[in-house]
C-alpha positions, 0 to 999 in steps of 0.5 A, spaced: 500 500 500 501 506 497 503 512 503 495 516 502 492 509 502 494 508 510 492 517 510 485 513 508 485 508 513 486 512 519 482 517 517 476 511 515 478 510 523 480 515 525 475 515 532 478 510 536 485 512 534 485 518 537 481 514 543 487 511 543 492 517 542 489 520 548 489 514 552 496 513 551 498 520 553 493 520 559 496 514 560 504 517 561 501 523 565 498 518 570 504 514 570 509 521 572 503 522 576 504 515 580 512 516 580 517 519 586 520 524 584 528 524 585 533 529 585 540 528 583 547 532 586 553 530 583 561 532 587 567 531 584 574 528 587 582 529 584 586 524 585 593 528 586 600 525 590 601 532 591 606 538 588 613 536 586 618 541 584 621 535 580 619 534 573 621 527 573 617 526 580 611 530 577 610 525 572 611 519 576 605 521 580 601 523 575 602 516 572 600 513 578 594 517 580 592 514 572 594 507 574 590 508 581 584 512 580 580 505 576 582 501 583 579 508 587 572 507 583 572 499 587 574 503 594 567 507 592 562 503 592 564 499 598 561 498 605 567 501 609 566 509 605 558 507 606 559 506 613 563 513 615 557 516 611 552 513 615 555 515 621 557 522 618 550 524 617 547 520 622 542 516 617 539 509 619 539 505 614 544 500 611 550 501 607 547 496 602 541 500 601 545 507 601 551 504 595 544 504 590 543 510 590 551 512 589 554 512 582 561 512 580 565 515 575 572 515 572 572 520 565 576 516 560 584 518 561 583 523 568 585 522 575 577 525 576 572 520 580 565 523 579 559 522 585 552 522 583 547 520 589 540 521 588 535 522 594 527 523 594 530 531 597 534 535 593 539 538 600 538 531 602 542 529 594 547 535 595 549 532 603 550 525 601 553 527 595 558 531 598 559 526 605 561 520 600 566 525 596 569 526 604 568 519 606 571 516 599 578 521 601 578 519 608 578 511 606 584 512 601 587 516 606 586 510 611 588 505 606 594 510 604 596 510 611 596 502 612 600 500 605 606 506 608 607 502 614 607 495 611 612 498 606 616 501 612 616 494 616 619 490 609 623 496 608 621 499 602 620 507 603 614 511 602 610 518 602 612 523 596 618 520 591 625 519 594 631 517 591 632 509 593 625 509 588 619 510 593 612 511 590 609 517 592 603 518 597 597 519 593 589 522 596 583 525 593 582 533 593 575 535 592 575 539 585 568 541 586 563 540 591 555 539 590 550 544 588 542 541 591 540 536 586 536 537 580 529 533 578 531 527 573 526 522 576 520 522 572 523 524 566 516 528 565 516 530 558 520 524 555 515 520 557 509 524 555 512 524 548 513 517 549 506 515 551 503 520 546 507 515 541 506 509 543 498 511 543 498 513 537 502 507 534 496 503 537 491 506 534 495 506 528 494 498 529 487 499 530 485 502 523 490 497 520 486 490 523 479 494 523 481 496 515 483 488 515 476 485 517 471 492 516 468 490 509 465 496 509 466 500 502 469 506 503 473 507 497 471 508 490 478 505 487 477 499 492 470 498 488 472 499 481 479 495 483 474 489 486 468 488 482 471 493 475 465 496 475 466 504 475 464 509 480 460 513 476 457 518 481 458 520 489 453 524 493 456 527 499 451 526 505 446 532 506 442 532 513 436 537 508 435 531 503 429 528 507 425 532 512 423 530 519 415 529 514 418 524 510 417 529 505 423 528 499 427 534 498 429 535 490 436 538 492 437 539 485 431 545 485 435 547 492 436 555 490 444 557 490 448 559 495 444 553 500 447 548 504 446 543 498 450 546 494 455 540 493 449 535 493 446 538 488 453 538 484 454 530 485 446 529 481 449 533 476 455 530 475 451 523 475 447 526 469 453 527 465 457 521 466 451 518 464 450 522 458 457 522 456 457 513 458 455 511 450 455 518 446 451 514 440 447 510 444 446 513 451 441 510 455 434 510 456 431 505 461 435 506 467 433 503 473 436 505 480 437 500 485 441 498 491 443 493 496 438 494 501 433 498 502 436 504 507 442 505 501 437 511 498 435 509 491 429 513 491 433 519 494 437 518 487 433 517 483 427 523 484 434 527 484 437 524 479 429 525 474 429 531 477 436 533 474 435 530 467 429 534 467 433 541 469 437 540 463 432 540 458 430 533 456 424 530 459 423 525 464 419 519 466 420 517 473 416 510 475 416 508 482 418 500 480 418 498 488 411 495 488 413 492 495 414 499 499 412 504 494 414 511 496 416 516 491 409 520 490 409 520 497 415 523 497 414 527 493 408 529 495 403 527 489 397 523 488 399 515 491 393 512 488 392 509 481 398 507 477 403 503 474 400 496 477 393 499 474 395 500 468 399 493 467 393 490 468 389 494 463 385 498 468 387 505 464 392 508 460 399 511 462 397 517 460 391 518 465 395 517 471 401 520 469 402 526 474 407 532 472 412 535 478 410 542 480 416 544 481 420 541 475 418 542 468 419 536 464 418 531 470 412 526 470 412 521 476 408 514 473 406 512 482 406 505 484 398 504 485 395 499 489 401 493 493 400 486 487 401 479 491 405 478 485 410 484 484 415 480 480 410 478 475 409 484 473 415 487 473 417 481 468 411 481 464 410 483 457 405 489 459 411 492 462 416 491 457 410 494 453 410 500 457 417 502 458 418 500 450 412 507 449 414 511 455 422 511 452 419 514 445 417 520 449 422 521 454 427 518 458 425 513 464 429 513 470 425 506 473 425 506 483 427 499 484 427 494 490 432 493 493 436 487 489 438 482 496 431 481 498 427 480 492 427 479 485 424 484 482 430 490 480 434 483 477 428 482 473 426 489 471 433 489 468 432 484 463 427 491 459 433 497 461 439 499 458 441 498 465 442 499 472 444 504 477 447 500 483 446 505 490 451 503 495 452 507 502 458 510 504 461 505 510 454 502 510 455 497 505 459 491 506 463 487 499 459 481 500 453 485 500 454 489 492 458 482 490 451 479 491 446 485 487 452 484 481 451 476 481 443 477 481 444 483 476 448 478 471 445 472 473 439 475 468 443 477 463 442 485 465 448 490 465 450 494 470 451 501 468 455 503 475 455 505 482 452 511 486 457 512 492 450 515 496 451 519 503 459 521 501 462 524 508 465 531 506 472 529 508 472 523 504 476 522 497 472 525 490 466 527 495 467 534 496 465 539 489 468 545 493 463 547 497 463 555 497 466 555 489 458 553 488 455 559 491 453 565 488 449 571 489 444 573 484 444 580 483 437 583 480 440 590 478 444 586 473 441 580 471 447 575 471 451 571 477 456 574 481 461 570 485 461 572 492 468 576 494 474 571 495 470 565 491 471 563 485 468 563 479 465 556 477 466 555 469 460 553 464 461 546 465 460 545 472 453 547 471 451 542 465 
């Protein structure tokens, strides 16, 4: 995968990675929350054999105090310099447990011993820190002391360089004392960075095994690589499509400037990439139908009748579902005799054809009466006859059941140029469109594409620019103007 293909993945789940993110990093403030704070002094000893006007005895110490001062790191960290602090500072606690929060160091090729001690009290770092350095110089004073006299007892001369080739006395000299300790535990802002990334590389697993097993389509490159069947329409969601009355709103017929502008634009883009899909033989017959029943097929097709009308050519829009019908209701027109009257010869399509009011052009061919027998009559030759005598005079765009369920978008296939396939954005799962196209070729019927319906405005190829679609109308000169700062939309995005 692609570097936008994992954007989109975390963007898909992009809730409970920042759950997880903000868990993480609440996470590491309870954790520096939760921990002691300690502070850390450090001193510094010097080990020296003392001033020497001798060149030769000068550098001979120096060289011993190189050679001794690794041995003095060992001197350090024992018991016996643990136990003068102790009854320096009056502690009451054991010299082991004090040895732990001492280190000892010896920068590389220095007579130098760096101590660090660390208590939860800073003054408490800077006196121990200072009382080990002390302690230290007096031990290997003590050790000095012991080694000179078992020299003297075998014969051999100590204390600064003589001439019968004695080693000079050497001890250590506080080079600088301990200021009070600086906090260096918790490391508070290392481990809220560290929280804060261990959190969002959860969540970032998350989206990553929610994307392997989620089989919601969200995506029209997943859909068209998958199933190879284009995506030729994507309708950004809009809260104004369906009233609280069930009243359907036309957003096509919504004035400029409204909070559908972008809506309205996906229905017109969908009516020209259908004009344009067979320049010589584009289609006719078109049926509208979807997976499910809540995918908003009929949302679709009145819109999509209703854009197709706007445009000039005239449009026949014929609620196909005879299960649940609702397009004249929707619409707010006459839900009495209809198609089921006229299929069985009651009357004539003529008499019960209801033009739209608000959309010139736009006839609606109603349900009428719920048959026990929808699919017979879908499939009948008097439908085939129907739609054949309706395509002569305009263009039909036929509402549909769901395919799922029933049969009867499949059989209403067999008698269009083809279908329009309605899927939700993150409603609708693979299995669910590869069984609608399964039932569609399964009748020799052509799928002309599919409608990404409900689009979120964050989503790739759903947004058509928002503000670049509004206008003001102005009366004193009759055209449209783009408002201050928008651009001006060209010709062709109002086709």
């Amino acid at each position: 995968m692609e570097f936008k293909d994992y954007v989109r993945i975390v963007l898909a789940h992009w809730v409970g990675v920042l759950v997880l993110t903000v868990l993480g990093l609440a996470g590491a403030v309870g954790y520096n929350a939760t921990q002691p704070q300690v502070y850390e002094a450090s001193a510094t000893g010097y080990v020296t054999a003392g001033n020497s006007d001798n060149t030769a005895d000068a550098t001979l110490a120096d060289q011993l105090a190189k050679a001794k001062v690794t041995s003095y790191v060992a001197v350090a960290t024992s018991t016996k310099v643990a136990n003068r602090v102790i009854r320096s500072l009056g502690l009451q606690t054991s010299p082991g447990a004090l040895i732990g929060s001492i280190s000892v160091s010896q920068p590389t090729d220095t007579v130098l011993l760096d101590i660090s001690a660390r208590s939860e009290d800073p003054v408490k770092a800077q006196q121990l820190a200072n009382a080990w350095v002390s302690a230290l110089a007096a031990e290997i004073k003590t050790l000095d002391t012991q080694t000179s006299s078992s020299g003297t007892s075998t014969g051999t001369s100590t204390g600064t360089t003589s001439d019968t080739g004695g080693e000079p006395s050497l001890h250590i000299e506080v080079l600088s004392q301990a200021e009070p300790g600086a906090l260096v535990l918790p490391r508070t802002k290392v481990n809220l960075v560290v929280g804060l990334l261990l959190g969002f590389l959860l969540g970032f697993a998350y989206a990553l095994v929610r994307h392997q097993f989620d089989r919601r389509l969200r995506s029209s490159e997943e859909v068209e690589r998958r199933f190879g069947t284009p995506v030729i329409g994507m309708i950004p969601r809009s809260s104004q499509v369906t009233g609280g009355n069930g009243v359907l709103a036309l957003t096509v017929t919504s004035p400029a400037g409204s909070s559908n502008a972008s809506t309205s634009e996906g229905f017109r883009k969908l009516r020209t990439n259908l004009a344009y899909m067979d320049v010589d033989h584009p289609p006719r017959v078109i049926v509208v139908t979807s997976p499910k029943q809540s995918d908003g097929k009929s949302t679709v097709a009145a819109n999509l009748a209703a854009a197709i009308a706007i445009g000039g050519q005239p449009v026949t829009l014929v609620d196909g579902d005879l299960r649940r019908p609702s397009v004249a209701g929707s619409l707010a027109m006459v839900d009495g005799a209809g198609l089921t009257d006229v299929l069985v010869g009651r009357v004539n399509a003529s008499e019960v054809m209801q033009d739209h009011p608000d959309v010139p052009g736009l006839r609606v061919l109603a349900s009428g009466a719920i048959p026990p027998n929808p699919s017979e009559l879908l499939g009948s030759n008097a439908m085939r006859t129907l739609i054949q005598e309706l395509a002569a005079e305009a263009m039909v765009i036929i509402d549909a059941p769901p395919l799922l369920p029933v049969t009867d978008a499949a059989v209403l296939t067999r008698s269009a140029d083809g279908a329009l396939v309605v899927i939700s954005h993150g409603g609708t799962l693979d299995s669910e469109l590869g069984a609608s196209l399964s039932h569609i070729s399964a009748v020799h019927g052509r799928t002309l594409g599919i409608v990404f319906n409900r689009m979120r405005r964050s989503a790739g190829g759903a947004s058509y620019g928002g503000d670049y679609y509004r206008y003001e109308y102005k009366p004193e000169s009759g055209r449209r103007k783009a408002k201050p700062g928008r651009q001006k939309a060209d010709s062709s995005s109002k086709s």
